[in-house]
N, CA, C and O atoms as a GROMACS GRO file, in nm:
protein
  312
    1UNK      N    1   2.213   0.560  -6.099
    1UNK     CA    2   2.084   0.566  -6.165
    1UNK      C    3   1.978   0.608  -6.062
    1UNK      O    4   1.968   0.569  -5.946
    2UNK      N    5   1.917   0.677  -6.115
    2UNK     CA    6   1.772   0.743  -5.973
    2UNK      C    7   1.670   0.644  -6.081
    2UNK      O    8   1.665   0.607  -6.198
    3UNK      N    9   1.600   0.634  -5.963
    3UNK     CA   10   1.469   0.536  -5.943
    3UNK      C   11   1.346   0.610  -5.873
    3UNK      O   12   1.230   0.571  -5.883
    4UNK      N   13   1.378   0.695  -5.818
    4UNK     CA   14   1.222   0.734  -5.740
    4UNK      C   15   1.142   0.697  -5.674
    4UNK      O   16   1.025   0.731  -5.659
    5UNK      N   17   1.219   0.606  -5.616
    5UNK     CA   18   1.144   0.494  -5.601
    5UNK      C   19   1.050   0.557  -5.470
    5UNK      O   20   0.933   0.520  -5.464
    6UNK      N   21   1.103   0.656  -5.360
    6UNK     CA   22   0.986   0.680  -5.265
    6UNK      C   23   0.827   0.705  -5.308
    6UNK      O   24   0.719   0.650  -5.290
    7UNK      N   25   0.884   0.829  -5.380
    7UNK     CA   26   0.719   0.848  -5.480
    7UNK      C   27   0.646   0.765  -5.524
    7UNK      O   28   0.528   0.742  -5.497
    8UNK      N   29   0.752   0.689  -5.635
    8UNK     CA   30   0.669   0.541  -5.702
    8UNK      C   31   0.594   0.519  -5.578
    8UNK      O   32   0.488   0.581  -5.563
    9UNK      N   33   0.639   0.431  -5.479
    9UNK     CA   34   0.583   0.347  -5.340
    9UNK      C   35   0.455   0.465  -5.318
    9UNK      O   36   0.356   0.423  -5.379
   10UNK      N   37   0.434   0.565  -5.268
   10UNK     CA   38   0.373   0.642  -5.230
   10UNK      C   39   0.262   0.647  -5.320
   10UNK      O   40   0.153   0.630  -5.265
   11UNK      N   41   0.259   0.670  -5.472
   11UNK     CA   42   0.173   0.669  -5.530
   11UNK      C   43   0.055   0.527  -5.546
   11UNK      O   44  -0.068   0.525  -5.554
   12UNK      N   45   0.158   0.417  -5.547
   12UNK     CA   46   0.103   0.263  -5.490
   12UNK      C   47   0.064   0.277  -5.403
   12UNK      O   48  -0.036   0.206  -5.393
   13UNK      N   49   0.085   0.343  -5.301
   13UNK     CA   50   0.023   0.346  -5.117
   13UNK      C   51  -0.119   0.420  -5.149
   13UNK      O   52  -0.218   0.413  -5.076
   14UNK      N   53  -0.110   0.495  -5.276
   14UNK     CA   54  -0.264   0.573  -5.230
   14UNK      C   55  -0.354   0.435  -5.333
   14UNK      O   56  -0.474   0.445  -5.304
   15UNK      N   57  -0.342   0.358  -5.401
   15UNK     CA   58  -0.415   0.271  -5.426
   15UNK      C   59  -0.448   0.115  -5.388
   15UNK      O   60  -0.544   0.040  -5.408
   16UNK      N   61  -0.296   0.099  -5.310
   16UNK     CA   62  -0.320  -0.008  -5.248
   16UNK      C   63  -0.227   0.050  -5.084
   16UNK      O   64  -0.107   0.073  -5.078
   17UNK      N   65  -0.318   0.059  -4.976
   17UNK     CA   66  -0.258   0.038  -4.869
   17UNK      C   67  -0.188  -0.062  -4.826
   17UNK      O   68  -0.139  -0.047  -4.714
   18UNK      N   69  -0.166  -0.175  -4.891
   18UNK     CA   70  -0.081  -0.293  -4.806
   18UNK      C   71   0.056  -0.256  -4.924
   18UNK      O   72   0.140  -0.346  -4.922
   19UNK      N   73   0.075  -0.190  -4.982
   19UNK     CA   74   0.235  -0.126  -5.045
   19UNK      C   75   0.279  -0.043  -5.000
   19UNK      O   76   0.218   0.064  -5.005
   20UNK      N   77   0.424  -0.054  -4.923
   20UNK     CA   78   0.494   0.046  -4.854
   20UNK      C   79   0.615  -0.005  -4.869
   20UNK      O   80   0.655  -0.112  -4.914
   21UNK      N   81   0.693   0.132  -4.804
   21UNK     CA   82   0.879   0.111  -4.802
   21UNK      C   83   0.904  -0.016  -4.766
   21UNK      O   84   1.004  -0.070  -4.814
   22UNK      N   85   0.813  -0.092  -4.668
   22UNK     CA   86   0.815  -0.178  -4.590
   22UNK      C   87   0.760  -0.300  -4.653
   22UNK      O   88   0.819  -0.402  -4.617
   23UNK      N   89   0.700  -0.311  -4.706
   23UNK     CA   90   0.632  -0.380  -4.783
   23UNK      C   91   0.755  -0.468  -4.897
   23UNK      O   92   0.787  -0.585  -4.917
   24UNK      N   93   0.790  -0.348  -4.943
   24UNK     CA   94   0.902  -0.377  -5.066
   24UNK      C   95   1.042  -0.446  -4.980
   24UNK      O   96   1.104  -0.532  -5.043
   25UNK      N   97   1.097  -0.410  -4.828
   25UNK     CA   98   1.180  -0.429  -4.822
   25UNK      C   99   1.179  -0.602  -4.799
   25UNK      O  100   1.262  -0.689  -4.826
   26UNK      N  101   0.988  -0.605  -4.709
   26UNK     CA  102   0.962  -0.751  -4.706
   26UNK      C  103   1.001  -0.876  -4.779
   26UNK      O  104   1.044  -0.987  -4.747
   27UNK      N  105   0.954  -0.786  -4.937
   27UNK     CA  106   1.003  -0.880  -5.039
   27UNK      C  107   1.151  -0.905  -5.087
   27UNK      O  108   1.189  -1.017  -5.123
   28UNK      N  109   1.202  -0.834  -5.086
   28UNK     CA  110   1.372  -0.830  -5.120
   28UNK      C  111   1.439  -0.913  -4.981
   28UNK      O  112   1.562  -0.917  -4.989
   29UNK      N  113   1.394  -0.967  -4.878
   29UNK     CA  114   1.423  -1.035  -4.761
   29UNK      C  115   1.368  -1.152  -4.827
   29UNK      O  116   1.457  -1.226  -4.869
   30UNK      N  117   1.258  -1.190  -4.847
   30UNK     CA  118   1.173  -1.307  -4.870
   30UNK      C  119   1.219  -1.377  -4.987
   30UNK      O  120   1.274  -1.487  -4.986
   31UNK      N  121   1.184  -1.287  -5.118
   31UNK     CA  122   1.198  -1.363  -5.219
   31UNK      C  123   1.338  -1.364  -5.301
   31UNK      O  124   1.401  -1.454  -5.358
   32UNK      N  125   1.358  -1.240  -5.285
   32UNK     CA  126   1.514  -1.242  -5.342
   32UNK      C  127   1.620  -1.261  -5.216
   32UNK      O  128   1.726  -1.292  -5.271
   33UNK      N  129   1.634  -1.257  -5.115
   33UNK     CA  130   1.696  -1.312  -5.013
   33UNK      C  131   1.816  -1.205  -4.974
   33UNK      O  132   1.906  -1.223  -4.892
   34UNK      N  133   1.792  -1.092  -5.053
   34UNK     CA  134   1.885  -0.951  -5.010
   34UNK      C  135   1.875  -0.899  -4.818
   34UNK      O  136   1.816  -0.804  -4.766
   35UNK      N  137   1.930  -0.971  -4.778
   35UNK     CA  138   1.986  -0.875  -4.627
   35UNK      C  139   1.966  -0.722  -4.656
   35UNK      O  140   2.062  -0.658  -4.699
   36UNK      N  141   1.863  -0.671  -4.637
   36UNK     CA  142   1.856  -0.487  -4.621
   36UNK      C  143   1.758  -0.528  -4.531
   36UNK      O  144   1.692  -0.631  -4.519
   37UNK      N  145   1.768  -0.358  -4.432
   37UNK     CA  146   1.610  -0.350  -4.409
   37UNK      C  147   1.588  -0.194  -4.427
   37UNK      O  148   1.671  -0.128  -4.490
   38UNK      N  149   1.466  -0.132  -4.365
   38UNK     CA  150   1.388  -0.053  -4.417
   38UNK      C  151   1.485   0.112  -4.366
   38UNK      O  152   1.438   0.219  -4.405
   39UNK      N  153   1.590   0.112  -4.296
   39UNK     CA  154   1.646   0.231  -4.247
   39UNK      C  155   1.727   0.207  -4.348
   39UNK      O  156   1.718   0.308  -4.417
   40UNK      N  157   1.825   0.111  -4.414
   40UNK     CA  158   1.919   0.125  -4.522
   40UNK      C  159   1.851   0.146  -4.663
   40UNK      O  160   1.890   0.227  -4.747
   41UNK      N  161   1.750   0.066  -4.675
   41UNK     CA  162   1.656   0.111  -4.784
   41UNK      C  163   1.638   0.241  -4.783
   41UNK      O  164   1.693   0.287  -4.883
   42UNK      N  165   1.587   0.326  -4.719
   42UNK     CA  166   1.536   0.454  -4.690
   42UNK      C  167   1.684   0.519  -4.733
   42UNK      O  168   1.680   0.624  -4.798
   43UNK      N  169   1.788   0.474  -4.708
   43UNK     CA  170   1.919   0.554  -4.709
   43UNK      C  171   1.935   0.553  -4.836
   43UNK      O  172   1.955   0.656  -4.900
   44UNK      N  173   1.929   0.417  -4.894
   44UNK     CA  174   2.004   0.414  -5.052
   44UNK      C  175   1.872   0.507  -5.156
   44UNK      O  176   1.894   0.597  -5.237
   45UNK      N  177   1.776   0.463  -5.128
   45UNK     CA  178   1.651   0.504  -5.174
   45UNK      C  179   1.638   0.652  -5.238
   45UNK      O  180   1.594   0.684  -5.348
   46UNK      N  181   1.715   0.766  -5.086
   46UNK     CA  182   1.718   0.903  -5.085
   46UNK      C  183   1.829   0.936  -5.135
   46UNK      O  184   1.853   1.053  -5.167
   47UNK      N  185   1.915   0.837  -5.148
   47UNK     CA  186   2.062   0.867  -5.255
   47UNK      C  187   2.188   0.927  -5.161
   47UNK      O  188   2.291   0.985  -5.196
   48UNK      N  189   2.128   0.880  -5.002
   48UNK     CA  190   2.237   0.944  -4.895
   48UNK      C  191   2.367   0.854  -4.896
   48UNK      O  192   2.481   0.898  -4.898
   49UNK      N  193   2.328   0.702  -4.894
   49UNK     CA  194   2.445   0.605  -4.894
   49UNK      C  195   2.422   0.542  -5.018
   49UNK      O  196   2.312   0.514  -5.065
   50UNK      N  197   2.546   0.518  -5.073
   50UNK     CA  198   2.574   0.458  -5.186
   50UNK      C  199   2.687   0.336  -5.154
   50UNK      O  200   2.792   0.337  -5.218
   51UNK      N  201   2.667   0.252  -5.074
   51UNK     CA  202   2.757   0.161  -5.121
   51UNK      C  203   2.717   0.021  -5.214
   51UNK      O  204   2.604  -0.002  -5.258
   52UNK      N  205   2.855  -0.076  -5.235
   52UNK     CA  206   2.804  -0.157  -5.355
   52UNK      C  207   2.642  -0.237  -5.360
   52UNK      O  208   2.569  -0.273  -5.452
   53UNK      N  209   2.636  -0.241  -5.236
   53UNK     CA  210   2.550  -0.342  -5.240
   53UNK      C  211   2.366  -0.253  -5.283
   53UNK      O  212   2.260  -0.305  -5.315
   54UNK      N  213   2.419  -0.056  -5.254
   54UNK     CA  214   2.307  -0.039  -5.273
   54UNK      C  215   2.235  -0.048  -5.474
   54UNK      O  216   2.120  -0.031  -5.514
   55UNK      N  217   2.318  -0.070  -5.524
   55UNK     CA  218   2.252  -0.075  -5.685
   55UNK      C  219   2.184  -0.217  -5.683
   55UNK      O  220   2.112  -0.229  -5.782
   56UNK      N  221   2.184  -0.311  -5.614
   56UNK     CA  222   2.133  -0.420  -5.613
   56UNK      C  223   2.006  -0.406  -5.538
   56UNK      O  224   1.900  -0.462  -5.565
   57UNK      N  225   2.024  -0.344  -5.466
   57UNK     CA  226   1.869  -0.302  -5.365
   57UNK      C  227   1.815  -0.231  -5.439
   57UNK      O  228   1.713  -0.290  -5.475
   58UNK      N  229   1.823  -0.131  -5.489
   58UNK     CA  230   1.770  -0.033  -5.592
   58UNK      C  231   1.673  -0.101  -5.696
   58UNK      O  232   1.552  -0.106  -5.715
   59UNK      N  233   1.808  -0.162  -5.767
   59UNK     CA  234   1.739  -0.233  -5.868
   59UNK      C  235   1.654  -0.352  -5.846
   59UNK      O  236   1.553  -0.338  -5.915
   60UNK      N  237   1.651  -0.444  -5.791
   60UNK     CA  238   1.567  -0.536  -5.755
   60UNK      C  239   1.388  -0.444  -5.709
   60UNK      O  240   1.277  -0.481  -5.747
   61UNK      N  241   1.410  -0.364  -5.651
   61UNK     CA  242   1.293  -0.269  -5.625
   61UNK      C  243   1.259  -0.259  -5.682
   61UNK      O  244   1.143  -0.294  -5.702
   62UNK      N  245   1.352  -0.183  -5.776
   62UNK     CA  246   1.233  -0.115  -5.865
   62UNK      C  247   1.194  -0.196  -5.982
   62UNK      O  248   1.104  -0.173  -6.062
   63UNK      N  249   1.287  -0.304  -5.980
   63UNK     CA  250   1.138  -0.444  -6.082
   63UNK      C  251   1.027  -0.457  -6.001
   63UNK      O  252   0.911  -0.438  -6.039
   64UNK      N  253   1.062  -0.491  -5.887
   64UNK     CA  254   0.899  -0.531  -5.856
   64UNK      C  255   0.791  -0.377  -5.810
   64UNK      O  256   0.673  -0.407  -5.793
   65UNK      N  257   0.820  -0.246  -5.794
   65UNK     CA  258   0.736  -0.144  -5.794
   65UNK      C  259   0.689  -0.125  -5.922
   65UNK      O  260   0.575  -0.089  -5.953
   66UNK      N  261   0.803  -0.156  -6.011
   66UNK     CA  262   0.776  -0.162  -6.185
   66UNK      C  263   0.622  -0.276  -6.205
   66UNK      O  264   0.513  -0.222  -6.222
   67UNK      N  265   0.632  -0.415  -6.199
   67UNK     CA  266   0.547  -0.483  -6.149
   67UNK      C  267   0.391  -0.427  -6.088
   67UNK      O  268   0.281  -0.449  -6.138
   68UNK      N  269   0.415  -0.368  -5.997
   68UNK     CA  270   0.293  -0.358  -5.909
   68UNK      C  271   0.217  -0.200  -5.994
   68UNK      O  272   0.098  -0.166  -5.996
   69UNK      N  273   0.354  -0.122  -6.063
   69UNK     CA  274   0.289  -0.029  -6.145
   69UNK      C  275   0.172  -0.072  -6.207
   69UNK      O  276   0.052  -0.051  -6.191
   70UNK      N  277   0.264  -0.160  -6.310
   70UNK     CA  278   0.155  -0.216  -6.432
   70UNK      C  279   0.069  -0.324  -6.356
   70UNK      O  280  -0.031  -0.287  -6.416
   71UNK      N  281   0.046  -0.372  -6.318
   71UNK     CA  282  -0.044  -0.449  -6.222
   71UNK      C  283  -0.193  -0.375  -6.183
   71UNK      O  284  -0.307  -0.420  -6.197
   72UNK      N  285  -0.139  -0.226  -6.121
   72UNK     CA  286  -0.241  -0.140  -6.046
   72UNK      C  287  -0.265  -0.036  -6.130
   72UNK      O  288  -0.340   0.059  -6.112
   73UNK      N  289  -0.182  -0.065  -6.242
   73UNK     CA  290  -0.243   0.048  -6.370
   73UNK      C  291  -0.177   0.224  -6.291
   73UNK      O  292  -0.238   0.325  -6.329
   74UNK      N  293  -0.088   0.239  -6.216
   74UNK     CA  294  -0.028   0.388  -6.226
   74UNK      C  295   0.088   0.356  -6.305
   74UNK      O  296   0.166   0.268  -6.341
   75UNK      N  297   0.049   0.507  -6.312
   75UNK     CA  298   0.207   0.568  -6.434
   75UNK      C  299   0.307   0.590  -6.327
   75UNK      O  300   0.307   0.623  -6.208
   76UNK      N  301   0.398   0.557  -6.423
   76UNK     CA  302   0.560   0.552  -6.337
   76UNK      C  303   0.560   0.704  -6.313
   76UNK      O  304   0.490   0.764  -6.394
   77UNK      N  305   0.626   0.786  -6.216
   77UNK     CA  306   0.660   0.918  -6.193
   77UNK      C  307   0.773   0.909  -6.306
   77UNK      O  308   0.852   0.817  -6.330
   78UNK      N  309   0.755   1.045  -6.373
   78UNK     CA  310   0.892   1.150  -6.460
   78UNK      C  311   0.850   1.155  -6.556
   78UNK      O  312   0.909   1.216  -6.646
   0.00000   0.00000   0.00000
């Protein structure tokens, strides 16, 4: 499944500067307790590595970019 998720983030970055790749990976460490960080993120993200664990990173993301969408009022990219 593609997510988009760089863009999504990017488009959040031009309205809120404290949202980034980094930002998101913060939270998937913190609150959901997923072991990634921001070079494997970046990997699964761009669709270079796919292993199991990346649909769980994916998806957990992109609830909470989903989240911060409707939160900050941008439209999802597509």
């Amino acid at each position: 499944m593609t997510y988009d998720l760089i863009n999504r983030i990017a488009k959040l970055h031009k309205k809120d500067k404290n949202i980034s790749c980094a930002a998101i990976v913060r939270y998937l460490r913190t609150e959901k307790h997923i072991k990634v960080n921001t070079s494997e993120f970046s990997l699964y993200a761009n669709g270079i590595e796919n292993p199991p664990k990346s649909e769980l990173v994916l998806s957990e993301a992109d609830k909470r970019v989903t989240e911060l969408e409707e939160k900050l009022k941008v439209k999802k990219a597509g």
